[in-house]
C-alpha positions in Angstrom: 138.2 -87.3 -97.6 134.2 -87.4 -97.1 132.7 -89.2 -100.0 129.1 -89.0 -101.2 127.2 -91.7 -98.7 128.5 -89.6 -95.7 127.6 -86.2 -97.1 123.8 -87.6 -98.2 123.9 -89.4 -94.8 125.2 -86.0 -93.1 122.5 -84.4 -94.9 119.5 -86.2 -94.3 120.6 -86.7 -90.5 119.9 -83.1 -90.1 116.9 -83.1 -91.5 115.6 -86.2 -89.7 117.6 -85.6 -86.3 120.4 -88.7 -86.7 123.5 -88.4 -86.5 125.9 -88.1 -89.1 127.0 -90.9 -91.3 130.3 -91.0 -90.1 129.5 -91.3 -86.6 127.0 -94.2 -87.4 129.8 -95.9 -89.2 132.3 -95.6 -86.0 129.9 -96.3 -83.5 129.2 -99.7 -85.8 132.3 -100.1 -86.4 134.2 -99.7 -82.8 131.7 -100.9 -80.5 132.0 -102.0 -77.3 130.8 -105.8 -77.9 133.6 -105.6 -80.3 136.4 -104.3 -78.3 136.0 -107.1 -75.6 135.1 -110.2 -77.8 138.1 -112.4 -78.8 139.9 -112.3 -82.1 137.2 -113.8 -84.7 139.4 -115.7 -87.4 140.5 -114.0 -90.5 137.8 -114.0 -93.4 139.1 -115.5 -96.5 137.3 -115.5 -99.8 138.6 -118.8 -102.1 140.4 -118.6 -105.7 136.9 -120.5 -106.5 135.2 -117.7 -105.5 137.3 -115.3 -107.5 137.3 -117.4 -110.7 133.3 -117.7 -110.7 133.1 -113.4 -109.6 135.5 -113.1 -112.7 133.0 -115.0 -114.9 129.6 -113.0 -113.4 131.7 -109.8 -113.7 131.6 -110.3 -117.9 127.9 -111.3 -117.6 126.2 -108.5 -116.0 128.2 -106.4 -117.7 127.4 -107.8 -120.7 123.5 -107.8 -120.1 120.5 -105.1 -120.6 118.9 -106.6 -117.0 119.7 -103.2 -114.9 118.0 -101.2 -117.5 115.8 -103.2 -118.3 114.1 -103.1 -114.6 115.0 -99.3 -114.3 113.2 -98.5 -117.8 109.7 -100.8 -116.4 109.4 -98.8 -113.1 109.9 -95.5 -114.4 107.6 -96.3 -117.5 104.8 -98.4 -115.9 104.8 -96.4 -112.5 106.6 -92.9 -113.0 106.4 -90.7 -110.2 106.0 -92.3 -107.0 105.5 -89.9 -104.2 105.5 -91.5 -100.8 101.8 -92.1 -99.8 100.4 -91.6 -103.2 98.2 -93.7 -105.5 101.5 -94.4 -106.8 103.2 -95.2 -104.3 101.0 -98.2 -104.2 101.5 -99.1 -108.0 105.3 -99.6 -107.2 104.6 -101.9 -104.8 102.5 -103.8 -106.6 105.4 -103.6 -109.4 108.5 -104.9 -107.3 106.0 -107.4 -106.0 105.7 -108.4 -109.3 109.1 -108.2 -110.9 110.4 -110.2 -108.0 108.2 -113.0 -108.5 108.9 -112.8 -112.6 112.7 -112.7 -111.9 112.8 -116.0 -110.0 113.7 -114.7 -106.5 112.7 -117.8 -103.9 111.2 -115.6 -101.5 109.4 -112.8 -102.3 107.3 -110.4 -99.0 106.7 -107.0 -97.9 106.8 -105.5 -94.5 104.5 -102.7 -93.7 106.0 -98.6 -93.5 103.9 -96.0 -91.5 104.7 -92.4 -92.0 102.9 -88.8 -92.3 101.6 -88.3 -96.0 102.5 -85.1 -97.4 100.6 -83.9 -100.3 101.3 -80.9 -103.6 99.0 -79.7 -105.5 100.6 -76.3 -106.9 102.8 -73.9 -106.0 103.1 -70.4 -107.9 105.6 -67.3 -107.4 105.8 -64.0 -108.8 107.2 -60.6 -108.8 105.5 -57.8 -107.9 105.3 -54.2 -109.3 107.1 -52.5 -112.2 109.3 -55.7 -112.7 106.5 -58.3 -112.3 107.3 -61.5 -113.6 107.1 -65.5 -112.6 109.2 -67.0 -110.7 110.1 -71.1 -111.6 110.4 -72.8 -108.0 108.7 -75.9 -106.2 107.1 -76.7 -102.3 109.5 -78.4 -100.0 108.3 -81.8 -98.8 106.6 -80.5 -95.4 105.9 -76.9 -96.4 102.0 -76.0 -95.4 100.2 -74.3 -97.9 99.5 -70.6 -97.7 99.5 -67.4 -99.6 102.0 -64.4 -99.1 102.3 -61.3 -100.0 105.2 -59.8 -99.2 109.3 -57.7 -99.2 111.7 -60.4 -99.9 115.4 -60.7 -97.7 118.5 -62.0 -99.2 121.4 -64.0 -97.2 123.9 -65.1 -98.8 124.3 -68.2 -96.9 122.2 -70.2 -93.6 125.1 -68.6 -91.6 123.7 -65.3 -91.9 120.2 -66.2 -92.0 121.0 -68.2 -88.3 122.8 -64.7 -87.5 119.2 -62.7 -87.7 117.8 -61.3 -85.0 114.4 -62.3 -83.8 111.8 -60.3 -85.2 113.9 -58.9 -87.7 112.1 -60.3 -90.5 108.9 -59.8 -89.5 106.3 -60.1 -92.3 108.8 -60.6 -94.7 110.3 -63.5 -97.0 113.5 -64.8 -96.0 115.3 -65.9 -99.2 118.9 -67.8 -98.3 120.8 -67.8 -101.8 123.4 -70.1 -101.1 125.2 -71.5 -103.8 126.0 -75.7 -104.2 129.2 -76.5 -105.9 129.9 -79.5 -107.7 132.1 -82.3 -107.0 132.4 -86.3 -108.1 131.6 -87.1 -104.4 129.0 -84.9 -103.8 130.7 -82.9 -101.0 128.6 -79.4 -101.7 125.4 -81.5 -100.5 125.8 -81.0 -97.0 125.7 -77.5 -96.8 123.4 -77.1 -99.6 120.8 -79.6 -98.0 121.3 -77.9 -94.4 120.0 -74.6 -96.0 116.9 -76.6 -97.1 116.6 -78.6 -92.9 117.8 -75.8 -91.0 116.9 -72.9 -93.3 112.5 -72.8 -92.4 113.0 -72.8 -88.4 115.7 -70.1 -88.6 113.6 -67.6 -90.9 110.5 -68.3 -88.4 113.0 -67.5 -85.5 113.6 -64.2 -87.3 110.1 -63.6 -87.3 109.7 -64.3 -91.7 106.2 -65.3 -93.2 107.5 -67.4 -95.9 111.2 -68.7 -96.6 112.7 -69.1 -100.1 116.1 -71.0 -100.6 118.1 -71.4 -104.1 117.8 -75.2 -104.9 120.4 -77.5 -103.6 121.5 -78.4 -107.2 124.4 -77.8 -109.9 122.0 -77.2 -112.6 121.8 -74.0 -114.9 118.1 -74.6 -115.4 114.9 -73.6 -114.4 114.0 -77.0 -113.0 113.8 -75.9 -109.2 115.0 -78.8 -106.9 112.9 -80.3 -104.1 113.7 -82.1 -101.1 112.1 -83.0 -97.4 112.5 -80.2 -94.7 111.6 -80.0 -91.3 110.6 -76.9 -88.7 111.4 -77.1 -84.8 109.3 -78.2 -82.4 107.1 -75.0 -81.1 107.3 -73.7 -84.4 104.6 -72.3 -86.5 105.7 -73.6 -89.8 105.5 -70.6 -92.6 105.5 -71.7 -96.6 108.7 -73.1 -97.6 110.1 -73.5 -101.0 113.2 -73.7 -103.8 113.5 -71.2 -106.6 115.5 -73.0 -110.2 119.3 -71.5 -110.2 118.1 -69.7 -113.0 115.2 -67.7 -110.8 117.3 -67.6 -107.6 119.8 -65.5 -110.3 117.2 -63.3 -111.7 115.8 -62.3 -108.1 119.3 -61.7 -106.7 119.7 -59.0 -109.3 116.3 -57.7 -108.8 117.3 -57.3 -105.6 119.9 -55.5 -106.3 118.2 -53.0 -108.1 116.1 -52.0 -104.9 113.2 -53.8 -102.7 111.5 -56.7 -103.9 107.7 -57.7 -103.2 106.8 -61.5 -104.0 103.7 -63.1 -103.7 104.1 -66.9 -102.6 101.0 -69.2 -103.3 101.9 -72.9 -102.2 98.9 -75.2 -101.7 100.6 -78.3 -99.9 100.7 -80.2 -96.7 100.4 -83.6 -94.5 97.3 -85.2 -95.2 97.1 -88.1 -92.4 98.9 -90.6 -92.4 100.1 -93.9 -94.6 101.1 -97.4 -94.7 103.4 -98.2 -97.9 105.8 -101.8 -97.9 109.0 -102.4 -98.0 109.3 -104.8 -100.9 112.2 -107.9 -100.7 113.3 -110.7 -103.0 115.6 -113.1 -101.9 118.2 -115.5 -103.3 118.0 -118.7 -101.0 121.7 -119.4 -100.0 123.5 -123.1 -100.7 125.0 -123.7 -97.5 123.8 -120.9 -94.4 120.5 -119.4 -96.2 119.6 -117.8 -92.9 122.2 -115.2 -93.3 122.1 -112.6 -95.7 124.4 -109.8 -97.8 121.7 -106.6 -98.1 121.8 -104.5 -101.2 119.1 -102.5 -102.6 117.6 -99.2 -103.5 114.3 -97.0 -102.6 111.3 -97.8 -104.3 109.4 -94.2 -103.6 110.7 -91.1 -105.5 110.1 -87.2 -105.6 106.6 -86.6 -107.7 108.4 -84.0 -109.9 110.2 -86.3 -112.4 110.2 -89.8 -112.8 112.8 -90.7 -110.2 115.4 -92.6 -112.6 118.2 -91.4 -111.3 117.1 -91.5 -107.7 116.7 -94.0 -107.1 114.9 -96.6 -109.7 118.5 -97.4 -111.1 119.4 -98.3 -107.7 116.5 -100.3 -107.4 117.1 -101.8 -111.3 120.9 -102.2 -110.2 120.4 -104.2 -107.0 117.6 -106.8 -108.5 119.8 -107.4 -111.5 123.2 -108.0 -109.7 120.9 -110.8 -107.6 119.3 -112.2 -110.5 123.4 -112.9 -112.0 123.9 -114.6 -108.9 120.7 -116.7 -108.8 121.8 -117.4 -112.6 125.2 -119.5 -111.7 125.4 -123.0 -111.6 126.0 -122.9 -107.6 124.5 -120.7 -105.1 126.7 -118.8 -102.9 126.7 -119.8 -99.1 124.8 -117.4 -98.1 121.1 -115.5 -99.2 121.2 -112.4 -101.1 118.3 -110.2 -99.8 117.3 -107.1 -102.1 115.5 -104.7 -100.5 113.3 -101.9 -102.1 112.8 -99.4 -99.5 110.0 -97.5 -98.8 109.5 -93.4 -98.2 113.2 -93.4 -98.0 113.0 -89.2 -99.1 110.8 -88.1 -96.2 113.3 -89.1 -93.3 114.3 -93.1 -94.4 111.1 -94.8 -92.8 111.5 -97.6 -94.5 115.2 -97.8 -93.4 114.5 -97.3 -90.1 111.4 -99.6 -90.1 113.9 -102.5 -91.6 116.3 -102.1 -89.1 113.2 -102.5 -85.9 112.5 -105.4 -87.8 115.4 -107.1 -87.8 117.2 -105.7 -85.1 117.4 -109.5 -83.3 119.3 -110.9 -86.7 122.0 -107.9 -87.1 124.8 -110.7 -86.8 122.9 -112.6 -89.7 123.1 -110.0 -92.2 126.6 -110.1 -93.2 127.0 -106.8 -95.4 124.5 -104.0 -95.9 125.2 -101.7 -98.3 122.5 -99.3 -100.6 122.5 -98.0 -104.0 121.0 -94.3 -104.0 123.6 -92.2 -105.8 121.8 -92.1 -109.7 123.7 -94.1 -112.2 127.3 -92.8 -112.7 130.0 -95.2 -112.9 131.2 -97.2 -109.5 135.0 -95.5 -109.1 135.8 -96.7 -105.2 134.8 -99.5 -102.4 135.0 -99.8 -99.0 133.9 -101.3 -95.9 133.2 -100.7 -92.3 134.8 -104.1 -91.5 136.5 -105.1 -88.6 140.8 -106.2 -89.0 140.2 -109.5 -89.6 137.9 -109.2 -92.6 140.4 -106.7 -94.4 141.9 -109.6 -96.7 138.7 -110.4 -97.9 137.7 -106.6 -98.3 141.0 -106.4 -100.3 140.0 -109.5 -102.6 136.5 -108.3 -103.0 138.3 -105.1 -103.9 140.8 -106.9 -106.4 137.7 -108.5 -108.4 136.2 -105.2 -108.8 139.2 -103.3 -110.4 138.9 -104.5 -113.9 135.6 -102.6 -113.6 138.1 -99.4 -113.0 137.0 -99.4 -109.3 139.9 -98.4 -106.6 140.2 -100.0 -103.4 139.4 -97.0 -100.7 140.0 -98.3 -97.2 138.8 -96.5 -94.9 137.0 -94.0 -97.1 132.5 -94.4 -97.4 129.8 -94.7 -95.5 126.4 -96.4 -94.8 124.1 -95.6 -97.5 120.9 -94.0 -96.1 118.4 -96.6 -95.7 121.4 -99.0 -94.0 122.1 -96.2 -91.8 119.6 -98.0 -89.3 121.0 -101.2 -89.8 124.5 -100.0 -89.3 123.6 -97.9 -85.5 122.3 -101.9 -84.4 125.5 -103.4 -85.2 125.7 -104.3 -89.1 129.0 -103.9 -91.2 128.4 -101.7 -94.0 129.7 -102.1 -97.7 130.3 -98.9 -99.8 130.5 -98.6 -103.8 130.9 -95.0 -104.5 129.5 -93.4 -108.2 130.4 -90.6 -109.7 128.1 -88.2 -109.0 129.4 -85.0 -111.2 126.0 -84.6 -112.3 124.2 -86.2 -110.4 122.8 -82.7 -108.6 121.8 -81.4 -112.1 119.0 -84.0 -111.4 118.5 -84.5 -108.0 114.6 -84.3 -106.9 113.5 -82.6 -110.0 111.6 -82.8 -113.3 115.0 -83.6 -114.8 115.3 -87.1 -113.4 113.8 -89.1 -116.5 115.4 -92.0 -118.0 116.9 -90.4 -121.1 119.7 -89.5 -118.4 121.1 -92.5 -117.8 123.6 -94.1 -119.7 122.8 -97.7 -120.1 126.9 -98.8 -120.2 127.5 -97.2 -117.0 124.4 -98.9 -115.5 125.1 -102.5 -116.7 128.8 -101.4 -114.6 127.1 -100.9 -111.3 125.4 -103.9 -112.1 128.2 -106.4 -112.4 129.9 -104.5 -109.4 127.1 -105.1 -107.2 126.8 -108.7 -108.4 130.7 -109.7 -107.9 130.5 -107.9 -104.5 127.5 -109.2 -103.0 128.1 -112.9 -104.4 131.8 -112.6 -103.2 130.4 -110.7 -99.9 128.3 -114.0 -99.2 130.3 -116.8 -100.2 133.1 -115.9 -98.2 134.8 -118.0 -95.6 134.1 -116.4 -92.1 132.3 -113.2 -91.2 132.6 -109.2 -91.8 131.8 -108.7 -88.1 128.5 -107.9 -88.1 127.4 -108.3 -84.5 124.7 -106.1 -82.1 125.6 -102.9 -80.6 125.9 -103.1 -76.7 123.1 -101.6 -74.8 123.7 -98.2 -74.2 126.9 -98.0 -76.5 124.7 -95.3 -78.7 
C-alpha cells in the first residue's frame, strides 16, 4: 500500500526530476555500504525511556504549544511565497521563536533558487455564453495573453497521446479528476497533470494549457502548485481552473466550441537567497548527533499556508520544546529544521542535505511533517533489521495516541528526501489526509481549518518519537551511500 509521503514524494519528483519516494527509500535503505558491513548490534530503547515518553506523551497532548506557534506564523507573517518580502518575515520569525522557546542553538543556512512572481491572472468565456472563469497561475507559468478555441482531455494520457501540431493556436485544457483518499493516493496522478501536463500541450503545438486543480474540493478556490516545461521548450501560460469552473466549462463544451481568453501576468524574476532556519536541543550524552524533524517555512501566496505547512512547522518546534522541558536530556540533539522554498522543487531540502552530506551517519532519524494537521494514524521507518525492536517500542509508545505500527509502509517526507538519497534512515508518521486536498495550495488553507485537538496529537507523537528516536541505545543505521550506488 502507497501512503501519502511516497505519493507527495512521487509527485514532486516529477516535477523536479528525482526519483520517486519509494526508490529513495530502497536505495537508503539497501545500500551497498550496508550489505557488506558487519551486523551492527541490535538497538534497544530502555523501560526508562518508555516510562519518561509515557509521561511527555500526556503533556504535549495536554498543551496549546503546537497551536500556539502555528496561530503566530500564519497571523504575524501570512502568506509566505518563496522569494517574497515575506518570505523574509518568516525568517525573521522562526529566528525569533527559536530563540524565545529556549532552543541552545539557534542558525540559518543560506537557500538559492529562481524567484517566481504573480501578480493577476484573469479567464473568461467568450461569446454568447461569456462569463469568468475562477482559476490561478501555476508556479513557473510566464505571463501572457490568449485568445483562443479551448481542447478538452479527459486525462494527461490523452493529452500525451496528441499529435504534434494538433493543437495549434489552441488551449489545451486536461480535465482530470483527483479522487480522495486518507493517504492521499489520487495526488500522483493529479499532480503529474499539473508537471507533465504544460510540455505535452506545447508538444501538441497549444498556446496556453488549462488543467482542473489537483484538489477534492467542490469550490471555486482553484488550486496551485509548481510546474515545470522541458528543456527546448517555449513555455506557453499555464494555469488551474476551481472544480467548480473546470465543471462549468466541460459542459460548455459540450454544448459546441469554446473560445477563452487567458490573461496571466506572472513569471521568474531573478533570483533569491531565503534561510533555512534551525533550533536545536543540545543532547546529554552524544550532542553531535541528531534526530531531524521539521516542517517548511515558505508557503503558496494564495492562503495563509496553515495547513501546509505552518502546522508542520508549529508541530515539530513544540514536540522539541516537550523534550527540552524534561528533567533529563535525551542522549542525543534534537535538530528542528524549518525549510526553505520547499514548494518550488525542495531547495531547501536539497541545500540541507549538500550541507551535511559529510555527517549523514550523525543524524540518526530524519523524518518531516508536511501533510496539514489531521490526526497521526500509522509509523514506520526505513531502518535496517537490527533497529526493528526499537521501531516496534517507539511504535508501542505511540499507540495510545491511536497510531498503528506499519512496517514497511511510508516514506521520506519531501524535504528529507535529500538526506535519505546520502544515506539517512527515515522516520514516517502518516496523517489523515481526507481533506487535506480540499485545501492544498489555495485560499482555503487558513487557520480556522485546523482542529487544535488533532494538532496537540501530532504534537505529543512527534515528541515521544523523536525523544525515544534519540535516547535510544545503538543506532537506526544511518550511514553514507557508497559512491556510485545512486
Amino acid at each position: 500500500m502507497r501512503l501519502v509521503p511516497m505519493l507527495l514524494a512521487a509527485a514532486i519528483a516529477a516535477v523536479v526530476h528525482l526519483p520517486a519516494a519509494a526508490t529513495v527509500a530502497a536505495e537508503a535503505a539497501n545500500t551497498p555500504a550496508a550489505s557488506v558491513a558487519p551486523a551492527a548490534p541490535e538497538t534497544r530503547i530502555s523501560d526508562a525511556s518508555m516510562a519518561v515518553a509515557a509521561q511527555l506523551r500526556e503533556t504535549a497532548l495536554a498543551s496549546s504549544l503546537a497551536w500556539d506557534i502555528t496561530e503566530s506564523l500564519t497571523t504575524e507573517v501570512g502568506p509566505r511565497l518563496a522569494g517574497s518580502e515575506a518570505d523574509a518575515r518568516a525568517v525573521e520569525w522562526a529566528k525569533a521563536k527559536f530563540a524565545e522557546l529556549g532552543f541552545d542553538r539557534v542558525w540559518t543556512e543560506p537557500v538559492t533558487f529562481p524567484k517566481w512572481v504573480r501578480r493577476s491572472e484573469r479567464a473568461e468565456v467568450l461569446g454568447a455564453n461569456a462569463q469568468p472563469l475562477a482559476l490561478t497561475a501555476l508556479g513557473g507559468s510566464p505571463a501572457g495573453t490568449i485568445e483562443a478555441e479551448v481542447v478538452r482531455f479527459a486525462d494527461l494520457a490523452a493529452l500525451e497521446a496528441a499529435p504534434a501540431g494538433s493543437l495549434a493556436g489552441r488551449i489545451a485544457f486536461v480535465d482530470y479528476r483527483m479522487e480522495r483518499a486518507r493517504d492521499g493516493s489520487g495526488y500522483g496522478p493529479g499532480s503529474r497533470v499539473r508537471s507533465r501536463g504544460p510540455s505535452a500541450a506545447i508538444r501538441a503545438g497549444a498556446a496556453g494549457f488549462l488543467m482542473r486543480s489537483a484538489g477534492t474540493d467542490s469550490h471555486r478556490n482553484p488550486h496551485t502548485g509548481i510546474t515545470r516545461f522541458d528543456e527546448g521548450l517555449e513555455p506557453v501560460p499555464s494555469a488551474a481552473l476551481a472544480v467548480p469552473d473546470a465543471d462549468q466549462l466541460a459542459r460548455l463544451l459540450a454544448r459546441g466550441p469554446v473560445r477563452l481568453r487567458l490573461a496571466l501576468d506572472c513569471g521568474w524574476d531573478g533570483e533569491y537567497t531565503s534561510q533555512n532556519v534551525i533550533g536545536e536541543i543540545t543532547g546529554s550524552r552524544h550532542p553531535d548527533e541528531v534526530v531531524l524533524i521539521g516542517g517548511h517555512l515558505d508557503s503558496w501566496d494564495l492562503g495563509t499556508g496553515a495547513v501546509d505547512d505552518a502546522a508542520g512547522v508549529g508541530i515539530t518546534m513544540s514536540a522539541a520544546v516537550h523534550i527540552a522541558r524534561l528533567p533529563q536530556r535525551p542522549a542525543r540533539s534534537i535538530r528542528v529544521v524549518a525549510f526553505a522554498n520547499e514548494e518550488q522543487g525542495l531547495h531547501g531540502g536539497f541545500a540541507y542535505a549538500d550541507q551535511h552530506a559529510g555527517n549523514v551517519a550523525r543524524h540518526q532519524l530524519v523524518a518531516e511533517s508536511d501533510f496539514g494537521a489531521g490526526r497521526i494514524y500509522g509509523f514506520g521507518t526505513g531502518a535496517p533489521a537490527h533497529a526493528k525492536s526499537a521501531e516496534a517500542r517507539i511504535a508501542e509508545a505511540l499507540a495510545p495516541l491511536g497510531i498503528e505500527h506499519m512496517p514497511g509502509e511510508g516514506s521520506p517526507g519531501p524535504d528529507v528526501i535529500g538526506m535519505a538519497r546520502k544515506g539517512a534512515t527515515w522516520a514516517w508518521l502518516g496523517q489523515d489526509g481526507s481533506d487535506y486536498f480540499d485545501l492544498h495550495h489555495t485560499p482555503d488553507d487558513t487557520l480556522d481549518k485546523i482542529d487544535p485537538e488533532a494538532l496537540a496529537q501530532n504534537a505529543a507523537a512527534y515528541a515521544v518519537f523523536a525523544y525515544l528516536a534519540a535516547d535510544a541505545d545503538g543506532d537506526f543505521g544511518s550511514a553514507p551511500v557508497a559512491a556510485g550506488a545512486d
